[in-house]
N, C-alpha and C positions, 0 to 999 in steps of 0.2 A: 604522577602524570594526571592531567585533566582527564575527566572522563566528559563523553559527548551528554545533553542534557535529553534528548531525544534519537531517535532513529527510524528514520522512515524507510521501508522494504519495500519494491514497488517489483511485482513478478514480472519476468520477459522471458519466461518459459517457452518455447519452443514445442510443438506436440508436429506428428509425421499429420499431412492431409487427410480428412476422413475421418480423425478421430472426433469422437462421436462430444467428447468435453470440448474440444477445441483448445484454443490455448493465450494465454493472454500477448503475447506477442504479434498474433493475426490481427488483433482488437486495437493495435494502435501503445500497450504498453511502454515500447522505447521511448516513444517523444513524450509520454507522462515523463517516466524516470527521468530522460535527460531534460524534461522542462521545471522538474521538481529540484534538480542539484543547483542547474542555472540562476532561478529565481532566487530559492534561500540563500546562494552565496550574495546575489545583488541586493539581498536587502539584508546582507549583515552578518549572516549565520555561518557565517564557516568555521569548522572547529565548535560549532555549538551545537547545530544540528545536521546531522548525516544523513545525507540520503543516498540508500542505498540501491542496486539493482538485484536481484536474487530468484533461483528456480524456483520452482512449483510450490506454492504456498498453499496447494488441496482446495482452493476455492473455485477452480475452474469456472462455473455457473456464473458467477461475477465478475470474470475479467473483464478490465486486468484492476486486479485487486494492489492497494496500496495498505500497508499495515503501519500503526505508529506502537514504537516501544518507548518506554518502557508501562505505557497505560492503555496497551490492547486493544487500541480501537481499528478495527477494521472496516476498511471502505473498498465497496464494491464498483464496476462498471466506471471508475474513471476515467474520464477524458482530459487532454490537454487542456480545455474549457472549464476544469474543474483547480487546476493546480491555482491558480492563484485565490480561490475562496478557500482551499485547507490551508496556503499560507497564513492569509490577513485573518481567518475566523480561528483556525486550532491552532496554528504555531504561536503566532502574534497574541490572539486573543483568548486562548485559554479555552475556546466553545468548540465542541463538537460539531460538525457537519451533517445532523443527522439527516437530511436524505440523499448521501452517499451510504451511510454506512450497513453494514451486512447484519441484519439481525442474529441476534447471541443463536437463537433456535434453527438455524439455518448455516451456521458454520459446520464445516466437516469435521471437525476435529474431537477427541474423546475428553468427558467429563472429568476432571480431575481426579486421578484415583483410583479411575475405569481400566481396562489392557483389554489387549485385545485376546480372544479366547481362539 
């Protein structure tokens, strides 16, 4: 079976009102996700590149946070205005986005290796 060459996670996380993170869904997330499947299939990508919709990706701060796999880059605060420069720059062109992306030192997530105590 082919495997997909990429996968893009785009959070539409849901959080109750009040909560104090928020949540990438309030921020406009859907119409990324669904502007990010729309776009890659129209210029080609289907079956190549996935993009996906998925909960809480712990970046809250960021939302709504888009993630590419399998080369870990994480992009913060995107908007619908943002989906077609990650196409033509990172899909297309191989280049990083970097000022969408979420600094390594600011990711929530544990050190490789690390657990939690």
């Amino acid at each position: 079976m082919a495997k997909f060459q990429l996968h893009l996670f785009t959070c539409v996380n849901t959080r109750e009102d009040g909560d104090a993170r928020g949540c990438c869904s309030a921020r406009g997330a859907g119409e990324v996700a669904t502007d990010l499947k729309r776009k890659l299939y129209a210029r080609g990508f289907k079956r190549v590149v996935r993009a996906n919709k998925c909960q809480c990706l712990d970046q809250c701060a960021f939302g709504p946070v888009v993630v590419v796999y399998p080369e870990g880059v994480w992009y913060g605060k995107v908007t619908p205005e943002d989906v077609d420069e990650i196409i033509e720059k990172h899909i297309e062109g191989g280049e990083v986005v970097e000022r969408l992306v979420i600094p390594e030192d600011q990711l929530t997530g544990l050190e490789n290796g690390t657990q939690n105590s």
